[in-house]
DOMIVEX-279099 format. One record per residue (C-alpha): residue in one letter; x, y, z. Coordinates in steps of 0.1 Angstrom, whole numbers, plus 2048, in hexadecimal, padded with zeros to 3 digits. Layout:
["A" [X Y Z]] ...
//
This chain:
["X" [6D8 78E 75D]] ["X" [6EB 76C 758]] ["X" [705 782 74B]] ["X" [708 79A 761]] ["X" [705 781 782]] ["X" [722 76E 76E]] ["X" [73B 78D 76C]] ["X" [734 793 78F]] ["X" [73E 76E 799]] ["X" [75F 774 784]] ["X" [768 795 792]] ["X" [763 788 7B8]] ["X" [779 768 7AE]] ["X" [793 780 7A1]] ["X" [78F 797 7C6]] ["X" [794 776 7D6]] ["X" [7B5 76F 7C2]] ["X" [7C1 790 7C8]] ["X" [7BC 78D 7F0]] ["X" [7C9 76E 7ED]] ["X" [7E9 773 7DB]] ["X" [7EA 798 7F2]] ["X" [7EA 77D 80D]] ["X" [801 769 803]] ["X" [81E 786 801]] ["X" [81A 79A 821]] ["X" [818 779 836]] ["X" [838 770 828]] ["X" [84C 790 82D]] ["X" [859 789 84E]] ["X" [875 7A6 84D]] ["X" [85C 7C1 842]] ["X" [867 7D9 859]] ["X" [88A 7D3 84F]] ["X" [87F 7E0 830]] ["X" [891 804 81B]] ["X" [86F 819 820]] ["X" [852 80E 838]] ["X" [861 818 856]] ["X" [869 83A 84C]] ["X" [84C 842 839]] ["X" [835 835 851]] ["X" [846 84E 86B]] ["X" [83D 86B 854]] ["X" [820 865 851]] ["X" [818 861 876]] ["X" [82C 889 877]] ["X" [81A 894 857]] ["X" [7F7 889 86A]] ["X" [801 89E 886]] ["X" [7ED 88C 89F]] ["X" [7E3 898 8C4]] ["X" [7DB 889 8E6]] ["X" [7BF 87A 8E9]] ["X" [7B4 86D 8C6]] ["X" [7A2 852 8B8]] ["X" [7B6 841 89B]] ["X" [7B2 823 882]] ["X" [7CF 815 872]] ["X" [7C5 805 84F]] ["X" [7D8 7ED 846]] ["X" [7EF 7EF 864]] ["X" [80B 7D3 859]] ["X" [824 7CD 874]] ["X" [817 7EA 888]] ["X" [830 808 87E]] ["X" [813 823 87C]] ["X" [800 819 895]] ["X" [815 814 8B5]] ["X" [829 838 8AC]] ["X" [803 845 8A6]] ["X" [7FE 838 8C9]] ["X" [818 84E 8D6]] ["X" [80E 86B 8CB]] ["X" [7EA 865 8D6]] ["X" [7F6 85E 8FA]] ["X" [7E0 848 912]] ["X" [7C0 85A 90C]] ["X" [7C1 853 8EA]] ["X" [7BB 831 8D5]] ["X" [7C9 824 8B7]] ["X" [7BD 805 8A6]] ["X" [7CD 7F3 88B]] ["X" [7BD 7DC 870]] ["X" [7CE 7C6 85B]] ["X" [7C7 7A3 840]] ["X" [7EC 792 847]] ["X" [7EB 77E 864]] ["X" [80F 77D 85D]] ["X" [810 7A7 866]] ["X" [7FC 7A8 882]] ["X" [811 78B 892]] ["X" [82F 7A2 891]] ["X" [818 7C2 89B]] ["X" [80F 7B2 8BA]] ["X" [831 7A5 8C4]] ["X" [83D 7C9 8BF]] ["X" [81D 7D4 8D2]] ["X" [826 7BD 8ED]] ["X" [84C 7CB 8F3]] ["X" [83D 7EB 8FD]] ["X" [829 7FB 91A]] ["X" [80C 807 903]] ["X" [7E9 801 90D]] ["X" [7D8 810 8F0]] ["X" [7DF 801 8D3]] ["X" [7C7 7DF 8C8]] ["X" [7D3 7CE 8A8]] ["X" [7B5 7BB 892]] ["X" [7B5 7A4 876]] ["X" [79D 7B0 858]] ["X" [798 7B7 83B]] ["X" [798 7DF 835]] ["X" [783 7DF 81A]] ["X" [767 7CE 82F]] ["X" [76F 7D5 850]] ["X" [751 7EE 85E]] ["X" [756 806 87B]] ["X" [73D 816 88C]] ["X" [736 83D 876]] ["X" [74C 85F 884]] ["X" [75E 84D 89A]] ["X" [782 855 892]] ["X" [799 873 895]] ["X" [7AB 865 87D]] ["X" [7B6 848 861]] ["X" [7D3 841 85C]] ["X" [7E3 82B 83D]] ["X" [803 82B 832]] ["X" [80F 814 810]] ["X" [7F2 800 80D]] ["X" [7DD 817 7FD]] ["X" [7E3 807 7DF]] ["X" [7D5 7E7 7E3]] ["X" [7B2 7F1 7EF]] ["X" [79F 7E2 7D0]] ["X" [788 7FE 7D0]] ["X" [798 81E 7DE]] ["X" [77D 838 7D7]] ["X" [764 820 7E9]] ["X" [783 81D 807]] ["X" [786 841 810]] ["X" [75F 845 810]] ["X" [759 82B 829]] ["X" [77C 83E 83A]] ["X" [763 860 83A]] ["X" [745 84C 847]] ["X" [75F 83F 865]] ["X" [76C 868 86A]] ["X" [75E 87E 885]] ["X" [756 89E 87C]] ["X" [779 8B1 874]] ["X" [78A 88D 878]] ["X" [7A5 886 858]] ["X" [7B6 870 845]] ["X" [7D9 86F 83E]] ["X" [7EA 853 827]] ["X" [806 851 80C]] ["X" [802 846 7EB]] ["X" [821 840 7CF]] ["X" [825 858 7B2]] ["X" [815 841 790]] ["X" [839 840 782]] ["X" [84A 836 7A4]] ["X" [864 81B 7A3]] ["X" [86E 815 77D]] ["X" [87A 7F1 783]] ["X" [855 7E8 786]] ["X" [846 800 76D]] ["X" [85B 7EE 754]] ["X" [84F 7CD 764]] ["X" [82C 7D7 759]] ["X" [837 7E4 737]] ["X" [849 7C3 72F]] ["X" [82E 7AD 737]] ["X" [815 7C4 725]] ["X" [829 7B5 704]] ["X" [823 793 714]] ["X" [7FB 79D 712]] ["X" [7FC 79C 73A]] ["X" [7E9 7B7 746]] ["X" [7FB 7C2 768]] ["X" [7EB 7DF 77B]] ["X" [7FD 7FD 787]] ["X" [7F4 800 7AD]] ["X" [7FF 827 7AA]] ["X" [7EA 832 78E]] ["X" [7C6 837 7A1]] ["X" [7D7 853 7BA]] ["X" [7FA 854 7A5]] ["X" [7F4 87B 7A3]] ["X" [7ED 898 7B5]] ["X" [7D3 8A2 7A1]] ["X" [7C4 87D 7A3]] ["X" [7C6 881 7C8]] ["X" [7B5 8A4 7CE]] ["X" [79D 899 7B3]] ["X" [791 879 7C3]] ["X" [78F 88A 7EA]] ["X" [780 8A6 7E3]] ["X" [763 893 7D2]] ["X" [75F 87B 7F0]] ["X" [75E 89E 801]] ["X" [778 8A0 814]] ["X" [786 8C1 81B]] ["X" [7AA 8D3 820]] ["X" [7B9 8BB 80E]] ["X" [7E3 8BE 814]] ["X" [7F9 8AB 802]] ["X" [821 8AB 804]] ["X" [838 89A 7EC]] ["X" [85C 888 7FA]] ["X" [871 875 7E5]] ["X" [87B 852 7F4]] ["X" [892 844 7D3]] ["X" [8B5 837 7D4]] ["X" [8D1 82E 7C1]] ["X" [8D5 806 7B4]] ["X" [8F5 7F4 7A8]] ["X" [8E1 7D7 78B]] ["X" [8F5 7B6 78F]] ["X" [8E7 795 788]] ["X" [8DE 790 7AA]] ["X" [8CD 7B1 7AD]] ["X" [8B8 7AC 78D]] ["X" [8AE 78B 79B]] ["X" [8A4 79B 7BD]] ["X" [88D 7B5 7AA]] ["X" [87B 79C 78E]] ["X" [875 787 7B0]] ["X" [863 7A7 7C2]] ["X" [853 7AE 7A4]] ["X" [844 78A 79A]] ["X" [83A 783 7BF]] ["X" [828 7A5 7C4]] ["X" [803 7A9 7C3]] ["X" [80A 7C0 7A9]] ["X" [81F 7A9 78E]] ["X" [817 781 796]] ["X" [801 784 779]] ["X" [81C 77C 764]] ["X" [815 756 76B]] ["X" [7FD 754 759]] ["X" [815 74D 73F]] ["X" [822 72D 735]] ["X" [842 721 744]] ["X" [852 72A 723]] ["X" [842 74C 721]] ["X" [84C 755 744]] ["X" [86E 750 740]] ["X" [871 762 722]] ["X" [861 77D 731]] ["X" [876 77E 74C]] ["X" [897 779 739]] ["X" [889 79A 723]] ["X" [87D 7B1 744]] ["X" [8A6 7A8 753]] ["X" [8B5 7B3 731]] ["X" [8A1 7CD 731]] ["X" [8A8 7DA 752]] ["X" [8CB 7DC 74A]] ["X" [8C5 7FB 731]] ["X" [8B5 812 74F]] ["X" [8C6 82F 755]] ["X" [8E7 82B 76A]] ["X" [8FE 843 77A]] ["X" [91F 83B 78F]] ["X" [908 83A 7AA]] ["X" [8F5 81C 79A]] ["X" [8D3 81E 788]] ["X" [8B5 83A 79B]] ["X" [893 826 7AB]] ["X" [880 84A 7A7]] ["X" [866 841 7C5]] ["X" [854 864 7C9]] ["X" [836 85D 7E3]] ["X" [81D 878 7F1]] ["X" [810 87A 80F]] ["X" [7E6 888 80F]] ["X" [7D5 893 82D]] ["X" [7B0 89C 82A]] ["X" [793 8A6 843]] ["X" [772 89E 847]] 
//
């Protein structure tokens, strides 16, 4: 029992780091929406939801807002959309946005989604778009997701393909021969397969699920190299890596910039393959 009540002590103080350092990187990106992707993929998703008048959405992990105020749109004023979020940093800029508009029903809150409890079939729909991911326990997510569902209500999300974006898969692989253990956030839902797999057994039903491909073309210079190891090392998903001594880190790093220069190029520069699918599910 000591045991036991002591690995349970060490994996909450490892959660706590992880929300922490989760914290620490969405309250700092202040030009989020200036961003390559999460404008445009969060207005897919709000299309590939297909929404209607009237409904009842939750946002998870709403950020600056993106999903939720076009989700409000379609939903007109009969409808409701609320948006939930951990970065005070997010919601700041949600509700500014929120407040340059005429919309009446949209409501921004701060929580944690992994926590945060709803009363049961109450929502048309969830919505989540790129945050998937970092839910520490995603089959445990979308079940509390089907508690929240009406009766016919879905889900509709987006999750990366597990090989998407080989800049930081060969992050991970580098620091693996550093004995640093970095996860890949795209590996739980990373496939098809994985994604039919894991709804159907929650029980969800007429599961849909559309691949688009968001990559692009990179010219590596020094400056671009030092732009990526930064992204990488700051992320939720690679600040593991300092762990390692000062020494060991920037070894590491000097190897993972070397290495980067023998990706694949073309005259068009070097391919970020970012495949992502989009999943919509009903109750």
């Amino acid at each position: 029992m000591r045991t036991e009540k002591l690995a349970n002590i060490m994996q909450n103080n490892s959660k706590t780091a992880y929300k922490q350092q989760l914290l620490n990187d969405f309250n700092s990106r202040i030009n989020y929406d200036k961003g390559r992707f999460y404008i445009p993929i969060a207005n897919k998703l709000v299309e590939f939801a297909d929404l209607q008048k009237g409904q009842k959405i939750l946002d998870v992990a709403t950020g600056t807002g993106i999903v939720a105020l076009n989700a409000a749109e379609k939903v007109g004023s009969e409808g409701k959309v609320i948006g939930i979020d951990i970065s005070t940093g997010m919601l700041s800029n949600a509700r500014k946005k929120l407040a340059e508009t005429s919309l009446q029903n949209v409501e921004f809150v701060e929580a944690d989604a992994e926590v945060f409890n709803l009363e049961v079939n109450s929502f048309d729909a969830i919505l989540c778009s790129l945050a998937v991911c970092y839910l520490t326990d995603i089959p445990a997510a979308l079940r509390k997701w089907y508690k929240f569902l009406k009766t016919d209500g879905f889900v509709a999300f987006n999750v990366w393909s597990e090989n998407a974006f080989p800049p930081s898969v060969l992050f991970r692989e580098v620091a693996n021969r550093y004995g640093v253990k970095v996860p890949n956030p795209n590996e739980p839902m990373g496939t098809i397969e994985r994604c039919n797999q894991l709804l159907d057994k929650i029980g969800f039903k007429n599961i849909s699920i559309e691949t688009e491909q968001f990559g692009w073309y990179f010219k590596l210079d020094a400056n671009i190299a030092e732009n990526i190891w930064q992204m990488n090392a700051n992320n939720v998903f690679g600040y593991q890596v300092f762990q390692l001594s000062a020494d060991k880190l920037a070894e590491y790093k000097a190897e993972y910039i070397k290495e980067m220069q023998t990706l694949p190029t073309t005259e068009k520069g070097v391919w970020c393959d970012a495949p992502i699918f989009f999943i919509r599910a009903v109750k």
